[in-house]
Structures are given as structure tokens and as C-alpha cells.
C-alpha positions, 0 to 999 in steps of 0.5 A: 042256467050258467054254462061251464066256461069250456062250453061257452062259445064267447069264453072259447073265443076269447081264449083263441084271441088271447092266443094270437096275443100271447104270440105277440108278447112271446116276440116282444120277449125273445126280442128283448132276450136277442137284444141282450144277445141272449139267445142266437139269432137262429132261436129267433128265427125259429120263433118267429117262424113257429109265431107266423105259422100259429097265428095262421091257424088261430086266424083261420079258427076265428074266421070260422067261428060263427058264435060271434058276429061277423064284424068282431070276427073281421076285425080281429082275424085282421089283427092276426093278419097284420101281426103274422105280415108283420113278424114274417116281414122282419124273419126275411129281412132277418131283423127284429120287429117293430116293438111299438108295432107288436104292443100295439096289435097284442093290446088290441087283440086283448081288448077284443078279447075282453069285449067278447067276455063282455069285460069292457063295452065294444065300442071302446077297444080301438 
């Protein structure tokens, strides 16, 4: 028997990965926006603020989810890691981040997510 996809742990871990991704093309976004000086630098900051704070949490949600395997959950919460350090470095330097850095890290977590729905084989994803 099928379980719904709100109770399927690997569907709801999946979505908690796409999370922490989403974060990254929301930086991409507003950066595109601070470039164009569209938005004032302190929008900015409060993003990536808010993004820093958020990926903790997802961070802290994935290390904890035991339904999935401990090197998947690693490797991702390290993807997390790294996009938090990265976006809390460029706050304090009151810079824009690394556009090629946050794609990079935002295709990675997808690609996890998508092995974890079982979209594409794990050994695949980078």
C-alpha cells in the first residue's frame, strides 16, 4: 500500500532539502535585484540575515532525520553548511555572494533531493 506523500518520510525530506535550495535561488534573486539597484542594500542584508538563520534550522532538521541514511543526511547538512558560511561571510563583508558558488550549492541540494525521491540514481549527483 502507497503512503500519502505528507506521511512519506523521504517525500518530507525531500521537500526540507528543496528548502535549504530555494534559499539559495532567493540569494541569487535579490542579488540580481541589488545589482540592478533595485532593492537598498539593507533588504539585502535582512535576507541574507533571514537565509543564514533558516538554513540553520533546515540544517539541524535534516542532521536529525533518522529515515534516511547517515551519509546522505551528511553530505547534505554539509551543503547547508556551506551555503549558510557562505552567505553569512558576504553579510559581514557587506558584499554580494559568489553567484557561481550559490548555483553550484542550489543544483547540488536539488540533485540530492531528487535522489532521495528516487528521481535520479545517488551516485549520480556530485
Amino acid at each position: 500500500m502507497a503512503t500519502a506523500c505528507g506521511r512519506d518520510p523521504m517525500v518530507r525530506y525531500a521537500r526540507l532539502v528543496e528548502r535549504a535550495a530555494s534559499w539559495s535561488a532567493s540569494v541569487q534573486f535579490i542579488s540580481e535585484m541589488a545589482r540592478a539597484r533595485y532593492v537598498p542594500r539593507a533588504y539585502v542584508h535582512d535576507v541574507l540575515s533571514a537565509s543564514v538563520h533558516e538554513l540553520a534550522t533546515i540544517r539541524r532538521q535534516i542532521q536529525d532525520d533518522r529515515d534516511v541514511d547517515a551519509p546522505s543526511r551528511t553530505r547534505t547538512a554539509d551543503l547547508c553548511r556551506q551555503l549558510a558560511g557562505l552567505l553569512e561571510e558576504a553579510d559581514r563583508a557587506r558584499a554580494l555572494p559568489d553567484d557561481r558558488a550559490l548555483r553550484d550549492i542550489e543544483i547540488r541540494l536539488r540533485a540530492a533531493a531528487q535522489a532521495t525521491r528516487g528521481l535520479v540514481p545517488p551516485g549520480t549527483q556530485r
